[in-house]
PAZAPA-4460 file (N, C-alpha, C; in steps of 0.05 Angstrom, whole numbers, plus 32768, in hexadecimal, padded with zeros to 4 digits):
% residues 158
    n_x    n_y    n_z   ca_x   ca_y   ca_z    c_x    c_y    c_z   seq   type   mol
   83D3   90E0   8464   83CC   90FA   8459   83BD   90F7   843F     1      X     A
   83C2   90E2   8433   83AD   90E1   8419   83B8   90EF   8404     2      X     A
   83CC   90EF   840B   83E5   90FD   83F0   83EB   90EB   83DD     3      X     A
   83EA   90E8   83C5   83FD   90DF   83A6   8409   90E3   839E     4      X     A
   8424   90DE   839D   8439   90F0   838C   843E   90DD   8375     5      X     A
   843A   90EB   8364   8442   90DD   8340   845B   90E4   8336     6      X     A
   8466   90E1   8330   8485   90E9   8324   8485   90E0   8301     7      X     A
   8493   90ED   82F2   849A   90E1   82E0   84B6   90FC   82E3     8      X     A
   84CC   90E8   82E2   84E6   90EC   82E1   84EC   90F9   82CD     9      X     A
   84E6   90E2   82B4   84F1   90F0   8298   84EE   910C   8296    10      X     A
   84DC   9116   829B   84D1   9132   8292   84CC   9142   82AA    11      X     A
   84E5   9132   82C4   84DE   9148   82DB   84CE   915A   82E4    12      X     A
   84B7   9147   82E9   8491   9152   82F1   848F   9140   8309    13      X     A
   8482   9151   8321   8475   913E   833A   8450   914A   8334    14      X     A
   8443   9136   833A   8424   9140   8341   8425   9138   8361    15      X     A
   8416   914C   836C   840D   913D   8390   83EA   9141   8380    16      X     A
   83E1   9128   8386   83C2   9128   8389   83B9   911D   839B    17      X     A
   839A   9126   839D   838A   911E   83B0   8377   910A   83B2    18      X     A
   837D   90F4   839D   8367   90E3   8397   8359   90D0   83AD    19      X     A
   8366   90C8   83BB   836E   90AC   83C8   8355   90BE   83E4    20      X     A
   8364   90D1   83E7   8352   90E1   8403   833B   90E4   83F7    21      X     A
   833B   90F7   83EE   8320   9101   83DC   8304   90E5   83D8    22      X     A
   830E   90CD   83CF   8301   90BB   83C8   82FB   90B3   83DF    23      X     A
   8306   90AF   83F3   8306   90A8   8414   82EB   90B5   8421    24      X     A
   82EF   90D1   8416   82CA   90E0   842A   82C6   90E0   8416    25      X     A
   82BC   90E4   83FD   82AB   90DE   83F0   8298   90BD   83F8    26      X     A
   82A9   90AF   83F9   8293   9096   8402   8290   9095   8420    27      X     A
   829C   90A2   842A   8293   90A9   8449   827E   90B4   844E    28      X     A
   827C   90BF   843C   825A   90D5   843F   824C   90CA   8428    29      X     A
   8252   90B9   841D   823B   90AA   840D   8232   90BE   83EA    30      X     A
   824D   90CB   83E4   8241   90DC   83D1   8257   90D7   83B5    31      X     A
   8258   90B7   83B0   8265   90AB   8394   8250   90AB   8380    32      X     A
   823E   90A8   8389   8220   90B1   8374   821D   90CB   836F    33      X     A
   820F   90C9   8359   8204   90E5   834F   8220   90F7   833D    34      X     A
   8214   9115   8336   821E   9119   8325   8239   912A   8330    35      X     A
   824C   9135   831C   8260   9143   832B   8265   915E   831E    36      X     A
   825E   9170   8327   8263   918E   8324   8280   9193   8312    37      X     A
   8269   91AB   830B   828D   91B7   82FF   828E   91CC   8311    38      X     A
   8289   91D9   8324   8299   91EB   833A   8293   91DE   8357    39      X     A
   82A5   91EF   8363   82A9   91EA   837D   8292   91ED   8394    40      X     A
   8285   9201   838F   8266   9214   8399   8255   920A   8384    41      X     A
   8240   920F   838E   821D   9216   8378   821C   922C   8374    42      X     A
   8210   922E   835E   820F   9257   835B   81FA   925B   836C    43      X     A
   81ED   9257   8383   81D9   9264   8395   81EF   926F   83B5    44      X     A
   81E3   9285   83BC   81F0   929B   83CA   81E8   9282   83EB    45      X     A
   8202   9281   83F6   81FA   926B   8407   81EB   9282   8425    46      X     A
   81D4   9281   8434   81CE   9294   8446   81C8   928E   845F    47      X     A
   81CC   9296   8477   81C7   928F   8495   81B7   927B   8491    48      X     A
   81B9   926B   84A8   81A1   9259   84AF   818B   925F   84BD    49      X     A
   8174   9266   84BB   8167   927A   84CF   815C   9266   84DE    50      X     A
   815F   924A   84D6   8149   922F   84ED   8165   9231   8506    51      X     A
   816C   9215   850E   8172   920B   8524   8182   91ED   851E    52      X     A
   8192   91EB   8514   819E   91CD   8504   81A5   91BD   852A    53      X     A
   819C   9198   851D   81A0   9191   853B   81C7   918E   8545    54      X     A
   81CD   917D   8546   81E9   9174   8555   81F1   9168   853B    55      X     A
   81E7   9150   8531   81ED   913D   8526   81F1   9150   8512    56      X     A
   81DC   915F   8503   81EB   916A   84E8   81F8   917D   84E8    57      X     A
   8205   9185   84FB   8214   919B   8503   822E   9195   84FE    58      X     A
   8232   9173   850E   8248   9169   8514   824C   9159   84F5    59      X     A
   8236   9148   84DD   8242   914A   84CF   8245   9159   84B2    60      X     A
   823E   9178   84B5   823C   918E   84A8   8255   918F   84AC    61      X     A
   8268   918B   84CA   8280   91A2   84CB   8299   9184   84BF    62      X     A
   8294   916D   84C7   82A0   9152   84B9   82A4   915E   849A    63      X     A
   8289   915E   8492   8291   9164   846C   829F   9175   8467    64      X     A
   8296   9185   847B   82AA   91A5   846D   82C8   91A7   8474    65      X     A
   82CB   91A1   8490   82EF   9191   8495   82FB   9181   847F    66      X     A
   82E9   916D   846E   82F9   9164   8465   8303   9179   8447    67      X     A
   82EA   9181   8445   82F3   9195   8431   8309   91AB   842E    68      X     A
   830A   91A9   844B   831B   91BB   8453   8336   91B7   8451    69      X     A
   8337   91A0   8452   834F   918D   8457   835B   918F   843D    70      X     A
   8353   9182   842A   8357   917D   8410   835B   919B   8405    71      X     A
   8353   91B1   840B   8353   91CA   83FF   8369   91D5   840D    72      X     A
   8378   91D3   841E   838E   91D7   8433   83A3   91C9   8421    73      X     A
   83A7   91AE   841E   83BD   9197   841C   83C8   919C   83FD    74      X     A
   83B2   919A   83E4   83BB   919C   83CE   83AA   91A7   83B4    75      X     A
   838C   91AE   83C1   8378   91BB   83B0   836D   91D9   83B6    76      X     A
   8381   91E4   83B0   836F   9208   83B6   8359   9209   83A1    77      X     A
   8357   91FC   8391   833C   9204   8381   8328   91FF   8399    78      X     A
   8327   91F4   83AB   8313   91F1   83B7   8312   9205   83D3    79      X     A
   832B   920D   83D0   832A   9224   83E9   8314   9234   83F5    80      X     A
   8308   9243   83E0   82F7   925A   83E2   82E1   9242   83F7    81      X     A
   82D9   9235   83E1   82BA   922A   83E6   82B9   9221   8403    82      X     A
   82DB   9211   8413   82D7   920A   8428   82DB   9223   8438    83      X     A
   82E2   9237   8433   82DE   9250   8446   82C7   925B   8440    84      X     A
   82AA   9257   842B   8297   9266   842F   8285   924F   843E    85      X     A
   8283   9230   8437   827E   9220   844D   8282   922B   8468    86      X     A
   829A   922C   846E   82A6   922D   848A   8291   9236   8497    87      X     A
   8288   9252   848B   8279   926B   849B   825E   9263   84A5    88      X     A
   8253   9245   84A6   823C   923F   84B1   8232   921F   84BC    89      X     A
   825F   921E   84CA   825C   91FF   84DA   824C   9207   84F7    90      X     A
   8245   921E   8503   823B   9214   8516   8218   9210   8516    91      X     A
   820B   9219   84FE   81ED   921D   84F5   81EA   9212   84D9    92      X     A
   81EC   91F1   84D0   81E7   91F5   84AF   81D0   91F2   84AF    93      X     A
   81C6   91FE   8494   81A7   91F0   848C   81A5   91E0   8475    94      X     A
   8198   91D6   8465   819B   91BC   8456   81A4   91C9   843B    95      X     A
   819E   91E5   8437   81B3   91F0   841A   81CD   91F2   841D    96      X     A
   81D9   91F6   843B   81FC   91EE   8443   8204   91D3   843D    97      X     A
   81F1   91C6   8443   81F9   91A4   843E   81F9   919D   8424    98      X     A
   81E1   91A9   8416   81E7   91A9   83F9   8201   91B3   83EC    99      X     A
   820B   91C6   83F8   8215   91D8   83EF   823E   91BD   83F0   100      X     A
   8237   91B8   8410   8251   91A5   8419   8250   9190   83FD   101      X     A
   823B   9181   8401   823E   9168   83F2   8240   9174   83D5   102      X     A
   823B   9185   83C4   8240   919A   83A9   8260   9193   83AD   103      X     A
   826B   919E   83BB   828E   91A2   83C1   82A0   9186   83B8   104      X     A
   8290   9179   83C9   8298   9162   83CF   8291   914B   83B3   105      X     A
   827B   9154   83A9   8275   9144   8390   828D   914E   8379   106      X     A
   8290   9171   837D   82A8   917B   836B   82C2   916D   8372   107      X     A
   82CF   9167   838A   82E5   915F   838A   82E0   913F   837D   108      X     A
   82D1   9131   8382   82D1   9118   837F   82CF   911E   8356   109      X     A
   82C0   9125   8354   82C5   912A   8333   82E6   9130   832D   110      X     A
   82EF   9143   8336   8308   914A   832C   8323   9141   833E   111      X     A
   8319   912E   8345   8330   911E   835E   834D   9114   834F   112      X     A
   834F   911C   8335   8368   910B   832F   8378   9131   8328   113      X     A
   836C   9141   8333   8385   9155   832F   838D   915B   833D   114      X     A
   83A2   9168   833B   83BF   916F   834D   83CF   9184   834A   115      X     A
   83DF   9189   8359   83F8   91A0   8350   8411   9191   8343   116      X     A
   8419   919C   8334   8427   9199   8328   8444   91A5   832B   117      X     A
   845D   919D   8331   8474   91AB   8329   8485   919C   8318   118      X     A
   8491   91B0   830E   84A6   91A5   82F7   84C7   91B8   82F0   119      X     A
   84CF   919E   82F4   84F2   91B3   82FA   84FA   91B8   82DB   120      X     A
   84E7   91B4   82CC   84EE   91BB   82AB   84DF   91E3   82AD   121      X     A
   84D2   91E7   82B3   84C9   91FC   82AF   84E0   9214   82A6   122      X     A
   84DD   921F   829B   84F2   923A   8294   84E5   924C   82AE   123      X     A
   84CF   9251   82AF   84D0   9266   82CA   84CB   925C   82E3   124      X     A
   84E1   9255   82E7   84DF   9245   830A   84E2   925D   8329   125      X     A
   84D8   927A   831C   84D8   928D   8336   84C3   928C   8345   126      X     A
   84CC   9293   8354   84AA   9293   8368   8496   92AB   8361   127      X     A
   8481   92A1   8359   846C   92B1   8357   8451   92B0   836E   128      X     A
   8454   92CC   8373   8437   92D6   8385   8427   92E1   836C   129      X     A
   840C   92D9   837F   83F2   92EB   836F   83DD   92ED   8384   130      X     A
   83CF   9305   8379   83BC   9304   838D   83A7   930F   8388   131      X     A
   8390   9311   8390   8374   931F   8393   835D   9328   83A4   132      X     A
   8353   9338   839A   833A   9340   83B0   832E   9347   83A6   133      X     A
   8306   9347   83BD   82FB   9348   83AC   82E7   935F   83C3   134      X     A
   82DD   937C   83BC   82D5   938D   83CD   82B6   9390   83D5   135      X     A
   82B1   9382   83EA   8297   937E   83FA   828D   9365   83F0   136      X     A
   829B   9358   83EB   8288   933C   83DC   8277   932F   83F4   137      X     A
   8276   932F   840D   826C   9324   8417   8251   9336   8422   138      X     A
   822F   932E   8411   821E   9342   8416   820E   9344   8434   139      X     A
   821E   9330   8444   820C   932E   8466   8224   9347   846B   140      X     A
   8234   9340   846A   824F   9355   847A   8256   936A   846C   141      X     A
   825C   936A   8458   8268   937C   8443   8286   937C   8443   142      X     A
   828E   935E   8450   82B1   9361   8454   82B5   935A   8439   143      X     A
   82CD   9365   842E   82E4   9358   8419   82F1   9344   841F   144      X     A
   82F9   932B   8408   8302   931E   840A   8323   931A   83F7   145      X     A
   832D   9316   8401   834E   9311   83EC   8357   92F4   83F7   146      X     A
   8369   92ED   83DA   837B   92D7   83DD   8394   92D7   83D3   147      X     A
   83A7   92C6   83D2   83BA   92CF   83C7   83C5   92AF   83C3   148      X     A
   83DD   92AF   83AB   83F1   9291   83A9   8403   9299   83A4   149      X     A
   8414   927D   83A9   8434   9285   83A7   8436   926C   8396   150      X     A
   8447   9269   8387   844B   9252   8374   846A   924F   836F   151      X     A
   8473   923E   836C   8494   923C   8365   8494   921C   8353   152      X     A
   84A1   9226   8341   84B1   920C   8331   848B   9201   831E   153      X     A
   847E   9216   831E   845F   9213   830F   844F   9207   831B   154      X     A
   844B   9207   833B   843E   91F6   8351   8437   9204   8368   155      X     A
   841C   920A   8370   8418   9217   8387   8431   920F   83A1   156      X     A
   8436   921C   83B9   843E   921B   83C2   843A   9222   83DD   157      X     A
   8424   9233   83DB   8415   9242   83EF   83F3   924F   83E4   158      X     A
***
């Protein structure tokens, strides 16, 4: 799974990170070079593909973005969003999606040594929900989008 768990006892703290995976497709797809983002997306509005993408980059358009997916599932919701606005164009990318994948993917690899964190020292160890939405953000559809987390003991959880 490409999981880390760090412990330090004394001060009853676990981290799960994602380094070990993360570093894995990053040199899978050849993208340890170059520079590394500070967000997850590019600020450009990602839009249909109006060409015809062949097999090959279809198949590995939807590779990059699985794995992003993966890693944004397992222990990185900062990366959530970006692999659900990816998602929306594995069956047609065009080469600003691929830009857009390898952007992601350059972000995780920059920030590959973080993690969640819990700690049984915390004074507020209740479970906390939060949530948000956001009304018509999407300008092809005009759907809303919401998210929500659950955290316990100061550690995502959901």
């Amino acid at each position: 799974m490409g999981v880390r768990v760090v412990r330090d006892r004394a001060a009853r703290k676990l981290w799960l990170v994602h380094d070990t995976y993360i570093e894995k497709i990053t040199r899978r797809f050849g993208l340890l070079d170059g520079k590394c983002p500070s967000t997850p997306l590019p600020a450009y509005e990602l839009k249909k593909n109006e060409g015809q993408a062949s097999k090959a980059q279809i198949k590995d358009y939807q590779r990059r973005v699985g794995s992003v997916l993966y890693t944004a599932i397992m222990i990185r919701p900062d990366v959530a969003f970006a692999a659900s606005q990816l998602s929306r164009f594995l069956t047609n990318p065009s080469l600003d999606h691929l830009a857009a994948v390898n952007w992601a993917l350059r972000y995780l690899f920059g920030t590959r040594f973080l993690g969640i964190m819990y700690s049984g020292e915390l004074l507020d160890t209740d479970l906390m929900i939060a949530s948000d939405a956001s009304f018509a953000d999407d300008k092809e559809t005009r759907h809303s989008s919401y998210s929500y987390t659950v955290s316990l003991f100061g550690g995502l959880i959901a």
